[in-house]
C-alpha positions as CSV (number, residue, x, y, z in Angstrom):
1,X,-23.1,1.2,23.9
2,X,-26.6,0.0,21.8
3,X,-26.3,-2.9,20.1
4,X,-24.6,-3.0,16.5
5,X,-27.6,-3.6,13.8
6,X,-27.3,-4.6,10.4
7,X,-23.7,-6.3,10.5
8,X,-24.2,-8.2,8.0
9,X,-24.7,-5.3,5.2
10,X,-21.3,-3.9,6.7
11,X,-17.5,-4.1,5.0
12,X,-14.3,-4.0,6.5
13,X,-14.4,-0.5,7.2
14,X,-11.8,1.9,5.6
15,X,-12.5,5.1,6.7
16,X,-14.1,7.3,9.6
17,X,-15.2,10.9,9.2
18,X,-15.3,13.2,12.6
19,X,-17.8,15.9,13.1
20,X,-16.0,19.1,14.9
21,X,-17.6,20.7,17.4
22,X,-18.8,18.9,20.2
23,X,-17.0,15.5,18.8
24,X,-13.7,15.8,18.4
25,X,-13.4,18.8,21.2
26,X,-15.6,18.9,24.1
27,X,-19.3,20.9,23.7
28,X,-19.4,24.7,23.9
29,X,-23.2,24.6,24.8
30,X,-22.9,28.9,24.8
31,X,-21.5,29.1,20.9
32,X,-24.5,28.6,19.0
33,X,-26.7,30.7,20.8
34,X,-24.0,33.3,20.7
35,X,-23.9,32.8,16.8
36,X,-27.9,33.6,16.7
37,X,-27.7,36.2,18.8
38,X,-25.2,37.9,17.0
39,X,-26.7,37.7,13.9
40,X,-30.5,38.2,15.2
41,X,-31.7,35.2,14.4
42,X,-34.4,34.4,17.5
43,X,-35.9,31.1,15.8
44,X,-34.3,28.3,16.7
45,X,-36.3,26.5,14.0
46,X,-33.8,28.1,11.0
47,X,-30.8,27.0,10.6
48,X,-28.0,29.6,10.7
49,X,-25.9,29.0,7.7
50,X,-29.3,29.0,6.1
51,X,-30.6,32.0,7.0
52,X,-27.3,33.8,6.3
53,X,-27.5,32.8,3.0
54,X,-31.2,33.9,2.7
55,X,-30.1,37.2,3.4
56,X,-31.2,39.8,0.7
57,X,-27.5,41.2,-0.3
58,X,-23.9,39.6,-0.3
59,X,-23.0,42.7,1.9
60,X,-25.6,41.3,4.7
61,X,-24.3,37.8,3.9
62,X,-20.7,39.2,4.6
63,X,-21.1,40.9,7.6
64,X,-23.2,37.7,9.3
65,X,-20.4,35.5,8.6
66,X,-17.8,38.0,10.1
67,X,-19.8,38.5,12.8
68,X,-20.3,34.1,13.3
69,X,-16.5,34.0,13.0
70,X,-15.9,36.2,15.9
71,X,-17.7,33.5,17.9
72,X,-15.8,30.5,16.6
73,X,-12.9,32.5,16.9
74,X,-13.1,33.0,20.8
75,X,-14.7,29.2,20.7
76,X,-11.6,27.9,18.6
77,X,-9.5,29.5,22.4
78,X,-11.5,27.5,24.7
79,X,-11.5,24.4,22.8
80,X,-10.8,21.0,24.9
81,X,-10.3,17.3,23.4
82,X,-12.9,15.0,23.8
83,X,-12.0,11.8,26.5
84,X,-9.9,9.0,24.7
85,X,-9.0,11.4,21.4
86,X,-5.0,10.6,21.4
87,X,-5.9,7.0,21.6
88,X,-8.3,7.0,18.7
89,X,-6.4,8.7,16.6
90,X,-3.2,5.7,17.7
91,X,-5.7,3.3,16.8
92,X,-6.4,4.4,13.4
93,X,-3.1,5.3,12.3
94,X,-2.1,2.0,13.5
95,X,-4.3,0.2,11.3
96,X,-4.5,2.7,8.4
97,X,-7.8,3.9,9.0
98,X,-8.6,6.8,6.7
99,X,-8.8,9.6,9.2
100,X,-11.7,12.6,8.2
101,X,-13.2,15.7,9.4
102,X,-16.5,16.8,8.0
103,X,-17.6,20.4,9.7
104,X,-20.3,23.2,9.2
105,X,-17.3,25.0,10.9
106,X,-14.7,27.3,9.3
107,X,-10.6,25.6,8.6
108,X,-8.9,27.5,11.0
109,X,-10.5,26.1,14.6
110,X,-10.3,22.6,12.9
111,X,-6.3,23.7,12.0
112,X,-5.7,24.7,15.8
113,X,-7.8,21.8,17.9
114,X,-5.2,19.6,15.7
115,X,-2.2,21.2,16.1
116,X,-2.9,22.0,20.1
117,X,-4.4,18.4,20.9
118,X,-3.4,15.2,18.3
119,X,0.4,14.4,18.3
120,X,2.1,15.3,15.1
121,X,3.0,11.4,13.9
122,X,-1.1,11.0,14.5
123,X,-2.7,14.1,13.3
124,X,-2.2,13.5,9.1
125,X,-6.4,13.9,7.9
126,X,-6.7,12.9,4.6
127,X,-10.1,15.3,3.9
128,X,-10.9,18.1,5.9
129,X,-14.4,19.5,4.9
130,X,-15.7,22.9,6.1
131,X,-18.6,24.6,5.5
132,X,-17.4,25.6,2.4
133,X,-18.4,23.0,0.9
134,X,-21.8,22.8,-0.2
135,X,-24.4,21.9,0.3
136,X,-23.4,20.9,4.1
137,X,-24.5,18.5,6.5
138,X,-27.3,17.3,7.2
139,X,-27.2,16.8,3.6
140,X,-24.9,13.7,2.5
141,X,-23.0,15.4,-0.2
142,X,-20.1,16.0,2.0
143,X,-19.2,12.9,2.9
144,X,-19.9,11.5,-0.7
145,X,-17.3,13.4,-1.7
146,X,-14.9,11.8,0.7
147,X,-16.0,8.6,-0.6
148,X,-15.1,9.4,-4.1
149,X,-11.9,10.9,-3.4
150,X,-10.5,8.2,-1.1
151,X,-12.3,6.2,-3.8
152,X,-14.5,3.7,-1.4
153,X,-18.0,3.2,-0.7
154,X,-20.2,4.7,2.0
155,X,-20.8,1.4,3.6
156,X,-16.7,1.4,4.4
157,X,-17.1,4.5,6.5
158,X,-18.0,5.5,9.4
159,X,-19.8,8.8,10.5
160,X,-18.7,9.8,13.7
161,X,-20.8,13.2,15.5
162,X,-23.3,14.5,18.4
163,X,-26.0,16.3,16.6
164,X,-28.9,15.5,14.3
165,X,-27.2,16.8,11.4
166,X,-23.9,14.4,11.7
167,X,-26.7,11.1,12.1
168,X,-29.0,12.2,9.1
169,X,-25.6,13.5,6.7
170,X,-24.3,9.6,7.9
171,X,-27.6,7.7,7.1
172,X,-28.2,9.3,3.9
173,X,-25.2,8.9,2.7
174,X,-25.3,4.8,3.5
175,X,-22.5,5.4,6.4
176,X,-22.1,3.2,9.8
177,X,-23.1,6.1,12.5
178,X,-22.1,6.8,15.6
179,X,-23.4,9.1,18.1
180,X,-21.2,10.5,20.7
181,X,-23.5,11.0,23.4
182,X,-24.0,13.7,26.0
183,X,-26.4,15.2,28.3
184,X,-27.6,17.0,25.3
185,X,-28.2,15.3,22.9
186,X,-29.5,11.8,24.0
187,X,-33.1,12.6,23.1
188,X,-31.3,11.4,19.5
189,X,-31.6,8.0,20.9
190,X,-35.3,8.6,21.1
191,X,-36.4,10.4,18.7
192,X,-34.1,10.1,15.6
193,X,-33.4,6.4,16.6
194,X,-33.9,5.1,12.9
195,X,-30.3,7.2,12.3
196,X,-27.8,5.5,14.7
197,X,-26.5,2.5,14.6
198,X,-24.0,2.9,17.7
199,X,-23.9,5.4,20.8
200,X,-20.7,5.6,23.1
201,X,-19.6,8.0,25.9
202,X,-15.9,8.3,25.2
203,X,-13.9,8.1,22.0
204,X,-12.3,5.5,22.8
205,X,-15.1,2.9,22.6
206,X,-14.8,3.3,18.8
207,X,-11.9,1.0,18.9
208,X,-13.9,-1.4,20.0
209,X,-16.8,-1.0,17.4
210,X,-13.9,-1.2,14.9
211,X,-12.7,-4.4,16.8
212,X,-16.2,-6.0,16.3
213,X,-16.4,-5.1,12.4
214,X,-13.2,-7.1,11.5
215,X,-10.4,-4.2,11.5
């Protein structure tokens, strides 16, 4: 775990917001490569909800979206919880910690992975955001919007993910973030170091972190 920075411009925090894939459930490293395939999109460079929308007619923007959803669909089937979930999601309830999901991800894998995985007295999330919000992450509109609903500032939130998107949606929205790391995604820690505040291996160490803010 790196070093907490910037304590000091921190409040008791109120809320955390979980990324999906790859944070809440363990990595499918084969889904979004299956999603570019399946739509044709070769450059890794272009985001794919962006170039489906770029797409010339609402029929083309259809049919790429049906054809993504087949993916998450046999992804939402494989899903796994991420190491130290169950006792996470205790920890929170226990304290009444706003509990969030913020996703570029469709409702129904988020509805499953909670159903199949969080106990039923632990799984009430008081904003589920999917991708139909807009704009997404990495924008920080999404979790603004949590803010304002659950009617707290940014800097009483955490920002929970493993990609890019999930730091820079966090920092410019003025969230705490946390990476959950991996063997794919530690060049963060390198490269995009100026966006996390906290790495951890297992879920669990965020009850810790929460520990050392006060809650």
């Amino acid at each position: 775990m790196t070093k907490l920075q910037g304590l000091k411009r921190l409040k008791h925090i109120k809320a955390v917001i979980f990324d999906m894939d790859g944070t809440l459930c363990l990595p499918q490293p084969w889904m979004f490569p299956a999603m570019r395939n399946t739509i044709g999109l070769n450059d890794k460079s272009i985001d794919i909800l962006h170039f489906i929308d770029s797409l010339p007619t609402e029929k083309e923007r259809k049919a790429a979206h049906d054809k993504i959803e087949l993916v998450e669909t046999k992804a939402m089937k494989e899903m796994q919880p991420q190491p130290g979930l169950v006792d996470l999601m205790r920890y929170l309830t226990k304290k009444g910690i706003s509990k969030n999901i913020c996703t570029r991800n469709i409702g129904a894998p988020v509805e499953s992975f909670v159903a199949r995985f969080i106990p039923s007295e632990l799984s009430v999330f008081d904003y589920i955001v999917t991708r139909e919000f807009r704009p997404t992450k990495p924008h920080p509109d999404p979790l603004l919007h949590i803010a304002s609903n659950l009617n707290i500032t940014p800097l009483e939130m955490i920002m929970v993910g493993d990609s890019f998107d999930d730091m820079k949606s966090g920092r410019s929205a003025g969230c705490l973030t946390v990476l959950l790391k991996n063997h794919a995604n530690s060049h963060l820690l390198l490269e995009h170091k100026e966006l996390v505040d906290i790495s951890v291996e297992d879920l669990s160490e965020i009850i810790e972190v929460l520990e050392s803010l006060g809650n």
